[in-house]
Backbone of each chain as ProteinMPNN parsed JSONL, in Angstrom:
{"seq_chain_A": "XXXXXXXXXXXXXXXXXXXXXXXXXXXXXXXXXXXXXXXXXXXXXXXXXXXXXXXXXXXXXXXXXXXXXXXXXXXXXXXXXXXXXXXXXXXXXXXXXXXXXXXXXXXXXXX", "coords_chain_A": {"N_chain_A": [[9.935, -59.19, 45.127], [10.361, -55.746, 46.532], [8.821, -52.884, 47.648], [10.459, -50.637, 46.563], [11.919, -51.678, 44.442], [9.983, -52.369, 42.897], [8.93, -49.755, 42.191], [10.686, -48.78, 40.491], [11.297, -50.697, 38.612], [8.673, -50.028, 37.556], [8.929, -47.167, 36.635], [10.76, -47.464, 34.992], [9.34, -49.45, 32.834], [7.359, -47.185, 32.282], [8.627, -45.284, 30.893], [10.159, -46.515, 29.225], [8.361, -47.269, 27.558], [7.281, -44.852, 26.311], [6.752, -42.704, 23.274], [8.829, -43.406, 20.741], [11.097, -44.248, 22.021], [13.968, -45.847, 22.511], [16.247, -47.123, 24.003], [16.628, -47.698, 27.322], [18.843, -47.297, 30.02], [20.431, -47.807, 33.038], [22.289, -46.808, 35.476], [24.17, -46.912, 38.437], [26.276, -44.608, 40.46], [28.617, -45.13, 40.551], [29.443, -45.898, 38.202], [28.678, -48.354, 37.681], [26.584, -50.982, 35.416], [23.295, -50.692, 36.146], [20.895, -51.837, 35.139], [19.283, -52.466, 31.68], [18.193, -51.599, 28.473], [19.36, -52.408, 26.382], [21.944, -54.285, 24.328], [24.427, -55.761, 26.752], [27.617, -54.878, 25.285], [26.853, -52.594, 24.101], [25.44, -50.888, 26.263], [27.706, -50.925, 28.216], [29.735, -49.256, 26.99], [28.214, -46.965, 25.987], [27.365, -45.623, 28.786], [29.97, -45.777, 30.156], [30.658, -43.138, 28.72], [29.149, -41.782, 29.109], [29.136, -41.294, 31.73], [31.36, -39.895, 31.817], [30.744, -37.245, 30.528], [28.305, -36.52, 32.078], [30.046, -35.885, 34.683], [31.251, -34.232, 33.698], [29.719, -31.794, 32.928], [28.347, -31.588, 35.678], [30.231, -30.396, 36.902], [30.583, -28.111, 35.358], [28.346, -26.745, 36.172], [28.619, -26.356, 38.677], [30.383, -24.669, 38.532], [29.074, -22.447, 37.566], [27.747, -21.593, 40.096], [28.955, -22.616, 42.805], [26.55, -24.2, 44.473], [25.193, -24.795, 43.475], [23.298, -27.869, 40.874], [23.487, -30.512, 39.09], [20.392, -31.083, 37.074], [19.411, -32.519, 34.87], [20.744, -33.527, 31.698], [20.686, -32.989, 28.12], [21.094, -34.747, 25.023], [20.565, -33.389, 21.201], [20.63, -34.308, 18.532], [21.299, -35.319, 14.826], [20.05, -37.915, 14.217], [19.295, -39.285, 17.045], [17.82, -38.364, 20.353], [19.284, -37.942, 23.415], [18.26, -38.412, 26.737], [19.276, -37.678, 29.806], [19.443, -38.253, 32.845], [20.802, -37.461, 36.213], [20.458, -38.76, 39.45], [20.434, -39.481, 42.799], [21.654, -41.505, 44.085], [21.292, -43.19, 41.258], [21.715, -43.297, 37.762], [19.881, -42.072, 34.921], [19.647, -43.349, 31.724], [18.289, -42.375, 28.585], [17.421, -43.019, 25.732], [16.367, -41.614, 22.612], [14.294, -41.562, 19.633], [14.658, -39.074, 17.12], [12.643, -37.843, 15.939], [10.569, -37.982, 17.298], [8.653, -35.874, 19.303], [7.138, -35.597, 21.429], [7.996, -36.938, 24.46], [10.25, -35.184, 24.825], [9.111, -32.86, 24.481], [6.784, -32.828, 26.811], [8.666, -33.096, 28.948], [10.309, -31.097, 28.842], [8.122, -29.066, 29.152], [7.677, -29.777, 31.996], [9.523, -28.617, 33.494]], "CA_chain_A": [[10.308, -57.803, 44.782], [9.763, -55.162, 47.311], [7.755, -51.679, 46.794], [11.602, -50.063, 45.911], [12.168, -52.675, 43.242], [8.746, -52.798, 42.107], [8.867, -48.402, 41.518], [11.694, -48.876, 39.757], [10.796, -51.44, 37.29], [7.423, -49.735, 37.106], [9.056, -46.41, 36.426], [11.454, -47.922, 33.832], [8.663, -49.811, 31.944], [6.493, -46.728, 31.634], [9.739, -44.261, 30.203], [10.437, -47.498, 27.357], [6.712, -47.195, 26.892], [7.194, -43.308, 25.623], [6.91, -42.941, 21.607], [10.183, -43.142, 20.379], [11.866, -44.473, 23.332], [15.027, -46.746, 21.985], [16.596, -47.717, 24.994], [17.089, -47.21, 27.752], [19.847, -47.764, 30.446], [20.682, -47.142, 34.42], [24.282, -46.916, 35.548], [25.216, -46.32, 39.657], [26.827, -43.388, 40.483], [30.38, -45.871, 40.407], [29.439, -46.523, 36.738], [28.138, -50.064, 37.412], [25.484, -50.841, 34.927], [22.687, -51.849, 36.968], [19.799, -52.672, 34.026], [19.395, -51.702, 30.333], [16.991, -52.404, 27.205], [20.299, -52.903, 24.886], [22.891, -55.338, 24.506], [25.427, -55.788, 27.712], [28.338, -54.245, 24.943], [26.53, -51.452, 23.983], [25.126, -50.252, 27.745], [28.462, -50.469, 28.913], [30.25, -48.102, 26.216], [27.334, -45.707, 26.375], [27.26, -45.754, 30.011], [31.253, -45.024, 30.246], [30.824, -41.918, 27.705], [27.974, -40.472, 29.774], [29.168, -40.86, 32.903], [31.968, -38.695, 32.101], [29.934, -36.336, 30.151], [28.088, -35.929, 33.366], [30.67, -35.412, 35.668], [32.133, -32.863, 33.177], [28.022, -31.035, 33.187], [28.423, -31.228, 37.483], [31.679, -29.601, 37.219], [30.219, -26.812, 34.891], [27.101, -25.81, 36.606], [28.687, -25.999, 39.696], [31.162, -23.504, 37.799], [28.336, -21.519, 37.765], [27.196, -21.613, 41.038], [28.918, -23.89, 43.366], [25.566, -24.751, 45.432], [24.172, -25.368, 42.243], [23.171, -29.006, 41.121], [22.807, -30.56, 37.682], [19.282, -32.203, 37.148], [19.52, -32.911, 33.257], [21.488, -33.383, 30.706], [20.383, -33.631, 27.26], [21.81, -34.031, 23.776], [20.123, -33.409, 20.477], [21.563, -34.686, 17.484], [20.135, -35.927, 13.494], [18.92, -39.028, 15.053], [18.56, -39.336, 18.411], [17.653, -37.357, 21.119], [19.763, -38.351, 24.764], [18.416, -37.867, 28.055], [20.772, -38.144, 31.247], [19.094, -38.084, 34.465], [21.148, -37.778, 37.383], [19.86, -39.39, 40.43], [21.003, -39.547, 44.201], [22.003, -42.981, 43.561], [21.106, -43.904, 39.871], [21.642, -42.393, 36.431], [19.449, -42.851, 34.166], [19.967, -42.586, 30.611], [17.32, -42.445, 27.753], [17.856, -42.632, 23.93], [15.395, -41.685, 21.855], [14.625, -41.613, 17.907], [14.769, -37.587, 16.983], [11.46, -37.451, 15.206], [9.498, -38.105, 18.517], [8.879, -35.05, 19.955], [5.623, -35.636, 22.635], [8.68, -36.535, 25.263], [10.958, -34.134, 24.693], [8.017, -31.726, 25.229], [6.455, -32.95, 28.398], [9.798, -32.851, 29.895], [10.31, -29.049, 29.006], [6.646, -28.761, 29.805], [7.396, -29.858, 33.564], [10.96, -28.167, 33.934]], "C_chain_A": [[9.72, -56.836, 45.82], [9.361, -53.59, 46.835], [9.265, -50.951, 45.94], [11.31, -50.509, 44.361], [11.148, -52.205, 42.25], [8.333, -51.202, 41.439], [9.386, -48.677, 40.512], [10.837, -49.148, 38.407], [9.487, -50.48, 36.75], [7.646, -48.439, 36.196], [9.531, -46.667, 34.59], [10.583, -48.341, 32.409], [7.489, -48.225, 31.367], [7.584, -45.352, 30.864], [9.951, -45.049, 29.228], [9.001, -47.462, 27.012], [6.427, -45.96, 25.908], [7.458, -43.295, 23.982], [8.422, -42.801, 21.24], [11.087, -43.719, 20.712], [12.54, -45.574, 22.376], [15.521, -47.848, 22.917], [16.713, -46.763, 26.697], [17.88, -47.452, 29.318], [20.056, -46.895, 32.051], [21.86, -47.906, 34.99], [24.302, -46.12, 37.17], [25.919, -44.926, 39.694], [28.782, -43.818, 40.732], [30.095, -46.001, 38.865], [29.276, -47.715, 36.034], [26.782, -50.159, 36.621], [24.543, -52.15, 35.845], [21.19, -52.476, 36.162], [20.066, -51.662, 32.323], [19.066, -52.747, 29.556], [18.041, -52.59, 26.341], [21.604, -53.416, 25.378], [23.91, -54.711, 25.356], [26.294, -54.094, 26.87], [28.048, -52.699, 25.091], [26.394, -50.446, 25.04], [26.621, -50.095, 28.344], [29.404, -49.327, 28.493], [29.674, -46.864, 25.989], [27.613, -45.164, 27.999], [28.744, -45.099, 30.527], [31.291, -43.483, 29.57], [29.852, -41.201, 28.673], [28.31, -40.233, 31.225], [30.858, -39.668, 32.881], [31.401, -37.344, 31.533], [29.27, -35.551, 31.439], [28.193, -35.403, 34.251], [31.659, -33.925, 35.37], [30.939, -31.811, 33.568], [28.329, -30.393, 34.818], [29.229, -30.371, 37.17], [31.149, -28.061, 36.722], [29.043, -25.855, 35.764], [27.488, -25.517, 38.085], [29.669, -24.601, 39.346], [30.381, -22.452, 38.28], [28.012, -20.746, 38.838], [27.958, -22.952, 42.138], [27.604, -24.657, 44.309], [24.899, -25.304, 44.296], [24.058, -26.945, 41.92], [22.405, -29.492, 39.277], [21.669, -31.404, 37.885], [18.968, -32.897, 35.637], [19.684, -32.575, 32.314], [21.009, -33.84, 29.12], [20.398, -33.324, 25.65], [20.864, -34.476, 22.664], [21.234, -33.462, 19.391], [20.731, -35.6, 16.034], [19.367, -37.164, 14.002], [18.89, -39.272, 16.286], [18.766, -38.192, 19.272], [18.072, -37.802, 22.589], [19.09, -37.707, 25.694], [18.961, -38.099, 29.36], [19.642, -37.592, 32.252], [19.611, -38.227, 35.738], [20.432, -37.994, 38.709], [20.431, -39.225, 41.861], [22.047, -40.882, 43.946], [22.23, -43.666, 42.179], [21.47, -42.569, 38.765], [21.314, -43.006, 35.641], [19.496, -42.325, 32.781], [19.028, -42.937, 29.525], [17.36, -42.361, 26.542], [16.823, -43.069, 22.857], [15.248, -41.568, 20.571], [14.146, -39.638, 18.209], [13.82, -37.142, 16.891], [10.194, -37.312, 16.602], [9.86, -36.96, 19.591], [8.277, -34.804, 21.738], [7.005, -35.978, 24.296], [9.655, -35.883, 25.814], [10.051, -32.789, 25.388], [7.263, -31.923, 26.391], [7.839, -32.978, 28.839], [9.991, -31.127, 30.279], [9.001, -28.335, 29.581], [7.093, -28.577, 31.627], [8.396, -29.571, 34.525], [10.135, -26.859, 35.548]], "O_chain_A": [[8.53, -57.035, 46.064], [9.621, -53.205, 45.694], [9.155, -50.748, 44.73], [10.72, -49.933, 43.447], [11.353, -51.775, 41.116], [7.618, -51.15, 40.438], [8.701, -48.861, 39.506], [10.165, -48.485, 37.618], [9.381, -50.255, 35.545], [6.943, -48.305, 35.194], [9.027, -46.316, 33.523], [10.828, -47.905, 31.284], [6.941, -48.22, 30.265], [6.964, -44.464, 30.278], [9.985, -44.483, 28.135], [8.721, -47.733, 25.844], [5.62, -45.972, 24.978], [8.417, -43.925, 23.537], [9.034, -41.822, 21.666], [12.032, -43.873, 19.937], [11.842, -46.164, 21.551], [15.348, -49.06, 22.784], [16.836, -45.569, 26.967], [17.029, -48.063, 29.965], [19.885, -45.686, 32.208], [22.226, -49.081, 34.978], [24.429, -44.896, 37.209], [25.974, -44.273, 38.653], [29.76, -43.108, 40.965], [31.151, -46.387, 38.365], [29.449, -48.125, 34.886], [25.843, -49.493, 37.057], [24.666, -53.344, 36.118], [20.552, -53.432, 36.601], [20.724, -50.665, 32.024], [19.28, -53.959, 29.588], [17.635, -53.038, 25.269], [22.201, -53.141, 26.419], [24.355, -53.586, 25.128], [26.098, -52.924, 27.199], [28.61, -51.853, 25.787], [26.97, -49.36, 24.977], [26.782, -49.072, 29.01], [29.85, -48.534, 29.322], [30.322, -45.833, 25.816], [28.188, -44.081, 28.107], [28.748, -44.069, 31.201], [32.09, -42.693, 30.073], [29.949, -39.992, 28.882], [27.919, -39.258, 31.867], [31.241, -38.907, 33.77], [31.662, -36.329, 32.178], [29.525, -34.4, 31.791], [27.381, -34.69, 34.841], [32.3, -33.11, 36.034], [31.167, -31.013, 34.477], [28.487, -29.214, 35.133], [28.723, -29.249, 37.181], [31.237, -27.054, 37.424], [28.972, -24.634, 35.905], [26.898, -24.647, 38.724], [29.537, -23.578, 40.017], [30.738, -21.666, 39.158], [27.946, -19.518, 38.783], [27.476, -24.084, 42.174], [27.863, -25.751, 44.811], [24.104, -26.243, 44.337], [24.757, -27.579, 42.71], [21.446, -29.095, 38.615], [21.729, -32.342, 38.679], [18.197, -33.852, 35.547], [19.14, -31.604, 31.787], [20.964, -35.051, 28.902], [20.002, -32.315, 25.066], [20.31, -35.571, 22.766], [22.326, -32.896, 19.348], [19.778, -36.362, 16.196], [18.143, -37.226, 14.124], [17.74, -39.676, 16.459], [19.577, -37.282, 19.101], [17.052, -38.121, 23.2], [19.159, -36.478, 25.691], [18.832, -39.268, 29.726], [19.148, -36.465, 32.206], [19.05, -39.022, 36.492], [19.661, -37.066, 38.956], [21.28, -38.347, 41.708], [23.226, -40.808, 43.598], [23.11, -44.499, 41.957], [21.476, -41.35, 38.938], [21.786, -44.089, 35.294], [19.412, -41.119, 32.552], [18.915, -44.162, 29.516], [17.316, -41.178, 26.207], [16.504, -44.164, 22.393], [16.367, -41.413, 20.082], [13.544, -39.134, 19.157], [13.601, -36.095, 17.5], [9.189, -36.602, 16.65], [10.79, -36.927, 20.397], [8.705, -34.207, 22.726], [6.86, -35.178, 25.22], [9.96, -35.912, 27.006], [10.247, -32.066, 26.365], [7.123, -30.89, 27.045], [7.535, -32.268, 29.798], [9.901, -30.372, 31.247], [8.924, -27.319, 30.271], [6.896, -27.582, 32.325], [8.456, -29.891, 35.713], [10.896, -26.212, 36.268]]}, "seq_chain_B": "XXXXXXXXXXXXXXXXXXXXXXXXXXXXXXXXXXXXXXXXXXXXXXXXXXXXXXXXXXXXXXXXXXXXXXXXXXXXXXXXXXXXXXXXXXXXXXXXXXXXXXXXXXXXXXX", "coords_chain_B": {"N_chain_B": [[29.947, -2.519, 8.674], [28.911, -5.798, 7.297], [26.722, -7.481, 5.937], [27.021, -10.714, 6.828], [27.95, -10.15, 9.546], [26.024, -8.205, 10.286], [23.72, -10.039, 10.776], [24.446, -11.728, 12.447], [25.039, -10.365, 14.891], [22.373, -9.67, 15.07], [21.09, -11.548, 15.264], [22.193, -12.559, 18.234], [21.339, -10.676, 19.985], [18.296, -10.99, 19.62], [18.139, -13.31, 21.001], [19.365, -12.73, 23.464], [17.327, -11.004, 24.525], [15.46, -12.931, 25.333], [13.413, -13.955, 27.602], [14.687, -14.127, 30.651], [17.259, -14.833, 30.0], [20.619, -14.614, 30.807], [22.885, -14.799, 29.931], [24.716, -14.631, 27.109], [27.419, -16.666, 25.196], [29.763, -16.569, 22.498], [32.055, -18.702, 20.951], [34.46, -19.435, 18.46], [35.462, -22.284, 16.755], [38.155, -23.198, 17.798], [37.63, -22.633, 20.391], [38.647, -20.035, 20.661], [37.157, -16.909, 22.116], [34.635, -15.452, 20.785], [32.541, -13.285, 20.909], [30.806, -12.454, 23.808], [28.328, -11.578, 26.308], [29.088, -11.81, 29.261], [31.274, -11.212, 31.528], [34.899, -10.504, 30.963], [36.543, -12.75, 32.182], [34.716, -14.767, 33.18], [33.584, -15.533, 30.973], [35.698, -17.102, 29.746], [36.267, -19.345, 30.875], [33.811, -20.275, 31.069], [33.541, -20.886, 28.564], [35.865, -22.586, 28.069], [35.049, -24.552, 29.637], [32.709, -25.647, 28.358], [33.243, -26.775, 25.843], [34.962, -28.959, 26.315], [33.13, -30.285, 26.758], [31.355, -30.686, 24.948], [33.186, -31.355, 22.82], [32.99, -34.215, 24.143], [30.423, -34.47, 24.189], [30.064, -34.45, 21.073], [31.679, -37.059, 20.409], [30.209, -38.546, 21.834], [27.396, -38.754, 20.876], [28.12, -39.577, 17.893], [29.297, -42.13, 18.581], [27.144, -43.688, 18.784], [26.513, -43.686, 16.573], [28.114, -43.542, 13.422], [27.929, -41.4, 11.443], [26.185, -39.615, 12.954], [25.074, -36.067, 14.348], [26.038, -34.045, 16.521], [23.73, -31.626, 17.461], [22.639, -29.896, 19.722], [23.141, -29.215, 23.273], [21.825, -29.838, 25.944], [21.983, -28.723, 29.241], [20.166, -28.812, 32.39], [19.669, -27.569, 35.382], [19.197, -26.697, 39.303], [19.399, -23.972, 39.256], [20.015, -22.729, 36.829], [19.472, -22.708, 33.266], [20.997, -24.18, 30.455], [22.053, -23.978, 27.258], [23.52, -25.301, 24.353], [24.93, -24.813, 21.685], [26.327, -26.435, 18.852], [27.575, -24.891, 15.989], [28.959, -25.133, 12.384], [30.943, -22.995, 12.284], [31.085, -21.699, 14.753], [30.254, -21.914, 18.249], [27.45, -21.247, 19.995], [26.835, -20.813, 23.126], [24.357, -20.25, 25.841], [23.073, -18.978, 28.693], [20.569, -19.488, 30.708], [18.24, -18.251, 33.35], [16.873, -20.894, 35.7], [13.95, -20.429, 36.195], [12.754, -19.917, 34.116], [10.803, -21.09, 31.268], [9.979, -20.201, 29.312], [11.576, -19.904, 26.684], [13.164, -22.478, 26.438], [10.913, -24.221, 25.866], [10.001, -23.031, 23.825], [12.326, -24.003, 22.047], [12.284, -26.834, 22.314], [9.604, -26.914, 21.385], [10.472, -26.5, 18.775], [11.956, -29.078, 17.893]], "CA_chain_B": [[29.294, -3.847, 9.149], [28.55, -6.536, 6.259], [25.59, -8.785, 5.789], [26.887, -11.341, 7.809], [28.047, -9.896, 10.79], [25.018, -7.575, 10.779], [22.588, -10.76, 10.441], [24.889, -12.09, 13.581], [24.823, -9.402, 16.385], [20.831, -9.297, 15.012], [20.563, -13.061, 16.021], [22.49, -12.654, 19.478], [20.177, -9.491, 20.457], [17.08, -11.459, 19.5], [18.746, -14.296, 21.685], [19.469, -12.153, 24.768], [16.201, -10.259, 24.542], [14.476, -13.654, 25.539], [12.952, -13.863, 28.956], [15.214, -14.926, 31.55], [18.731, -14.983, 29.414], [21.422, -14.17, 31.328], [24.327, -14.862, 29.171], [25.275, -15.415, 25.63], [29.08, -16.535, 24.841], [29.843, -17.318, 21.224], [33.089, -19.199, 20.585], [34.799, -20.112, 17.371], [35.979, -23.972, 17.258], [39.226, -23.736, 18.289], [37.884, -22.278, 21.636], [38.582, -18.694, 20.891], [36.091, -16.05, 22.22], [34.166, -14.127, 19.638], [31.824, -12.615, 21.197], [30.348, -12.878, 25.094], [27.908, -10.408, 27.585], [29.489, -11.456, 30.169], [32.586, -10.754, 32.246], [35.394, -11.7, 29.847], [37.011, -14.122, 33.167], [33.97, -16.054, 33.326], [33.323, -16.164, 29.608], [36.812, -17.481, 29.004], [35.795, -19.973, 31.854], [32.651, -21.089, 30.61], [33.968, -21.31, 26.958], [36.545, -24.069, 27.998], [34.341, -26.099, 30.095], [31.728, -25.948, 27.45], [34.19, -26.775, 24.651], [35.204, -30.16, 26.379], [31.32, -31.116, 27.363], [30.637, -30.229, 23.797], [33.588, -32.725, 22.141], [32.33, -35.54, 24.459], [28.916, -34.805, 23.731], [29.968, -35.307, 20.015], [31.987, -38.234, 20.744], [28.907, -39.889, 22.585], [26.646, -39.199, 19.301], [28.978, -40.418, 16.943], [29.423, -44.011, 19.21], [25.455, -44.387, 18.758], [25.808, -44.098, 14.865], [29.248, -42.663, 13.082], [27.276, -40.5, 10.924], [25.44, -38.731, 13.728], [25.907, -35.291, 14.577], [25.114, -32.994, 17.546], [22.943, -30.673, 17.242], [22.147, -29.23, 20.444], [23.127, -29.49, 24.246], [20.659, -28.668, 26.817], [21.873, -28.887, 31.303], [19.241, -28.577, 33.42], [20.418, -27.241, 36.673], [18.27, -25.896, 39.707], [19.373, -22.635, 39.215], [20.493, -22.062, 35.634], [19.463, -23.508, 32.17], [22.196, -23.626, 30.119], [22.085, -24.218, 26.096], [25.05, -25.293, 23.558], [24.672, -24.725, 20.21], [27.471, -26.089, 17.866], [27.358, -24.852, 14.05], [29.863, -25.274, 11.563], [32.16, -22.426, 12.394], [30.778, -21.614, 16.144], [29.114, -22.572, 19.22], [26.789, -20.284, 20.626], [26.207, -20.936, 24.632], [23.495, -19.652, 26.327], [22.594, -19.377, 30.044], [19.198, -18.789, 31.004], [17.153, -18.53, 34.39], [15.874, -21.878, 35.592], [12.724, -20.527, 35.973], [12.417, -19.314, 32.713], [10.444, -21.649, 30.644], [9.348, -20.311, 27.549], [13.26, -20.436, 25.322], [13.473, -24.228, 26.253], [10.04, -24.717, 25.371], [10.42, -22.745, 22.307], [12.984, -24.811, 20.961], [11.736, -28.285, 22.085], [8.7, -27.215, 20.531], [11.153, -26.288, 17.691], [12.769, -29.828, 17.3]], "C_chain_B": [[28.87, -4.522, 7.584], [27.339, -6.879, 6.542], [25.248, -9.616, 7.134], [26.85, -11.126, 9.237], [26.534, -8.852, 11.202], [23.513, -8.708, 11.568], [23.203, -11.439, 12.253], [24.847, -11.502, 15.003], [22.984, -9.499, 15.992], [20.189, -10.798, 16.056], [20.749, -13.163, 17.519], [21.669, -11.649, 20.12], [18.572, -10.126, 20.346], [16.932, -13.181, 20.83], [18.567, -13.537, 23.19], [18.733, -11.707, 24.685], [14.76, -11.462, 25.289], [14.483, -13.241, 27.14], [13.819, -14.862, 29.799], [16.798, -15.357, 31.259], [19.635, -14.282, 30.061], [22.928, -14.041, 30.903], [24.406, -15.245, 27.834], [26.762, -15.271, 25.462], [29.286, -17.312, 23.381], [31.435, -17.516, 21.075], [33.239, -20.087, 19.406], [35.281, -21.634, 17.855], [37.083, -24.494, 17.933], [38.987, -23.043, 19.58], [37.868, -20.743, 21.796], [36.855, -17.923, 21.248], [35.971, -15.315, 20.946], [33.788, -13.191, 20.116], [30.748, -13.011, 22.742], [29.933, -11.381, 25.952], [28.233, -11.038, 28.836], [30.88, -11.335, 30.253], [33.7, -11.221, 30.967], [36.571, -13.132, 30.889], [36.082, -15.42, 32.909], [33.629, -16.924, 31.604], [34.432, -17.242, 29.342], [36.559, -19.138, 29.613], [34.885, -21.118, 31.554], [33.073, -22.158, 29.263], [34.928, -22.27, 27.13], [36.216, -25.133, 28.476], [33.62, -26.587, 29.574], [32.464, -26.796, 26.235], [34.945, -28.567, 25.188], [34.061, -30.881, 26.535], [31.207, -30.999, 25.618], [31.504, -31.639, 22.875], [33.257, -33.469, 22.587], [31.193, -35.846, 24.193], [28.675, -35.244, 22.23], [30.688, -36.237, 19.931], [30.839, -39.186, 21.046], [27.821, -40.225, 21.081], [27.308, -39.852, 18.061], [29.161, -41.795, 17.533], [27.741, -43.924, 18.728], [25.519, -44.18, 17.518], [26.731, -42.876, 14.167], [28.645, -41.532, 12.262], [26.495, -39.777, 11.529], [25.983, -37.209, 13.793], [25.222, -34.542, 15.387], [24.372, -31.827, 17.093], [22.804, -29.655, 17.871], [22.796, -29.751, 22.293], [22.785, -29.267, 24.976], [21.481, -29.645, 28.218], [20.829, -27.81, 31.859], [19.842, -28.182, 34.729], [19.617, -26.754, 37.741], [17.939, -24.755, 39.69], [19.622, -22.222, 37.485], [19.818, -23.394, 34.146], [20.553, -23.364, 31.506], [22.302, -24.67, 28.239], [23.386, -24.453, 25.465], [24.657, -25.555, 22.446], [25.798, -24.907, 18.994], [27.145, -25.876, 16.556], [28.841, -25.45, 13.878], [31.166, -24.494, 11.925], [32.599, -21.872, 14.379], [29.902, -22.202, 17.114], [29.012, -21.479, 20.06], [26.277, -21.247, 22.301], [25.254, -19.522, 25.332], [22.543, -19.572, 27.785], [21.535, -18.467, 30.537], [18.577, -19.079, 32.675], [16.725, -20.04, 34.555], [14.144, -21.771, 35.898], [11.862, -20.517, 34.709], [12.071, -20.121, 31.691], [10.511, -21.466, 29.037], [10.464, -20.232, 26.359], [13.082, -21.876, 25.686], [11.909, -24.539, 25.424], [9.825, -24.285, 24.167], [11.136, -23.573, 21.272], [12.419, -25.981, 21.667], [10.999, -28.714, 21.272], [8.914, -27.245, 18.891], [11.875, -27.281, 17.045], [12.41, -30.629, 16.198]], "O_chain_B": [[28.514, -3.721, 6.719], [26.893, -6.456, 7.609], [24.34, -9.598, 7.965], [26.063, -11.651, 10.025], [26.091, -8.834, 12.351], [22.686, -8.405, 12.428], [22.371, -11.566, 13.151], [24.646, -12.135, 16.039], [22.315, -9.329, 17.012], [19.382, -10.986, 16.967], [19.86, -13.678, 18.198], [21.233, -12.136, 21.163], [17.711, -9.628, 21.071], [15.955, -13.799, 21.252], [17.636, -13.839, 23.936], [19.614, -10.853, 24.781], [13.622, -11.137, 25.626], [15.255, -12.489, 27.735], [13.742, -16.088, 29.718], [17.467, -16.038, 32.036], [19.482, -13.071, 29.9], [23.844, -13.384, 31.398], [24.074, -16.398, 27.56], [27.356, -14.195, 25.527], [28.992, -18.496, 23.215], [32.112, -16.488, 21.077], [32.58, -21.103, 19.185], [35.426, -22.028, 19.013], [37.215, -25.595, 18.469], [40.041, -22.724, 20.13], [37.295, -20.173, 22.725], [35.764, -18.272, 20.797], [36.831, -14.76, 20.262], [34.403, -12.134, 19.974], [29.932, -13.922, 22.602], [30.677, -10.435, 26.209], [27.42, -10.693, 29.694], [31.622, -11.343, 29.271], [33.424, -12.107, 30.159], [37.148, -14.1, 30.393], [36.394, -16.568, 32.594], [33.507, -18.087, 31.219], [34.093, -18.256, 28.73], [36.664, -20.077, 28.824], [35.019, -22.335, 31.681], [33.01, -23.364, 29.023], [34.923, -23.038, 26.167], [36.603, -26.27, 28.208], [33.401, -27.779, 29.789], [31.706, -27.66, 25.794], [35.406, -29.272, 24.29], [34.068, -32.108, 26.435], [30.486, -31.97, 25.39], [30.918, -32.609, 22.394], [32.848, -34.214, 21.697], [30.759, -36.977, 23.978], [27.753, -35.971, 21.863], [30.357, -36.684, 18.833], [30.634, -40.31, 20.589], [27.556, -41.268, 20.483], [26.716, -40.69, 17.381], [29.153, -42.683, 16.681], [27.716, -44.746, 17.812], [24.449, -44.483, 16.99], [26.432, -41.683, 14.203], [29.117, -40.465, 12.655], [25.856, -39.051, 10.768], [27.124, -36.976, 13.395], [24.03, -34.288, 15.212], [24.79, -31.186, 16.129], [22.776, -28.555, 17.318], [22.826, -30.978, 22.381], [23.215, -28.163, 25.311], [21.569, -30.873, 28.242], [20.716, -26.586, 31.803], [20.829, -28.881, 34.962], [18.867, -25.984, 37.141], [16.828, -24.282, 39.926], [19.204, -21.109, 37.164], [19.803, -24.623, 34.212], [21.256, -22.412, 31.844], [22.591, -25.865, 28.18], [24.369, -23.883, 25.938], [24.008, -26.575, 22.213], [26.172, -23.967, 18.293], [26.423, -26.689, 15.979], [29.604, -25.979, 14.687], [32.268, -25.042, 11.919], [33.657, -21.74, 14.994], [28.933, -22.901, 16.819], [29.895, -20.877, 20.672], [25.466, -22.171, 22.363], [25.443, -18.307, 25.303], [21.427, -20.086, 27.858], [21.522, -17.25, 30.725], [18.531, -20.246, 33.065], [16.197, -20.527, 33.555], [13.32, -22.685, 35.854], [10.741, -20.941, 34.426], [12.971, -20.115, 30.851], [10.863, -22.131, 28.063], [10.159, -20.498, 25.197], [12.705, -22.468, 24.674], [11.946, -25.119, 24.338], [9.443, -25.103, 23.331], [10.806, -23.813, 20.111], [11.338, -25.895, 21.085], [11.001, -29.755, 20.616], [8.163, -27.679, 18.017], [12.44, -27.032, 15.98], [13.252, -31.346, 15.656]]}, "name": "protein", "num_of_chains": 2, "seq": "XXXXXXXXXXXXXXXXXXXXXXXXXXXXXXXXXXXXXXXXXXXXXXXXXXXXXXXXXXXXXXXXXXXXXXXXXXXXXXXXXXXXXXXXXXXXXXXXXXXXXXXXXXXXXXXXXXXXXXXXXXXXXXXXXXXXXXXXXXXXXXXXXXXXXXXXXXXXXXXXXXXXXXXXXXXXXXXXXXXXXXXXXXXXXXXXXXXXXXXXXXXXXXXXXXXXXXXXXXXXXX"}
């Protein structure tokens, strides 16, 4: 594994480490799923729904602003709490139980 | 003025009064404008790109668990925050400063 690889994974394991944390899933910027903590089916039907979600988000903020640039997307709902991370390369997507707030709030914390 | 509508312009004034709010557009479900401070081009604008991000975003929660239901839609952007709020009869959007911390952290701390 080389230092790339070895961020990665490292990154990955300490975001499923976060209280709450469900799954969570990284999808290419083609929509290839390239890892994920839940079954094949599931990652790939999530993974299709968000990456157009996403590309709808780009479209809007560039609305806004075309220089503009989305950095994250994220939906609240009775039980879980989504986070979309667009990447250069990767998108990563995060699905958390609702009740767990501690990463929800360091995120907004470090906006 | 009634009740409700009084209790409604009170909420959107307590809304736009935050630090760093640059827009509030409230649209009924089928899309129509209610009520929007800005332009009414861009509102009309916003309100349909929001209004398809908003059904996919409840599409995506409903695949993770048919009884789900959105709550909330937060894009991050470098330049703009940008809130979606669906109720029952409307969805309040809300575009704030990306510097402007303390509304996101308000409601995170609010979830």
């Amino acid at each position: 594994m080389n230092n790339v690889q070895q961020e990665f994974e490292e990154t990955l394991k300490r975001i499923q480490s976060q209280n709450g944390v469900v799954g969570v899933i990284v999808v290419n910027n083609n929509g290839d799923l390239i890892t994920s903590t839940l079954d094949n089916r599931s990652s790939v039907s999530h993974a299709e729904m968000i990456m157009k979600l996403a590309d709808n988000a780009k479209g809007f903020v560039r609305n806004l602003d075309p220089s503009n640039e989305l950095t994250v997307l994220r939906m609240g709902s009775k039980r879980r709490e989504v986070l979309v991370a667009p990447g250069k390369d990767f998108i990563i997507i995060v699905l958390q139980k609702q009740n767990h707030k501690s990463f929800m709030k360091s995120i907004a914390n470090s906006l």
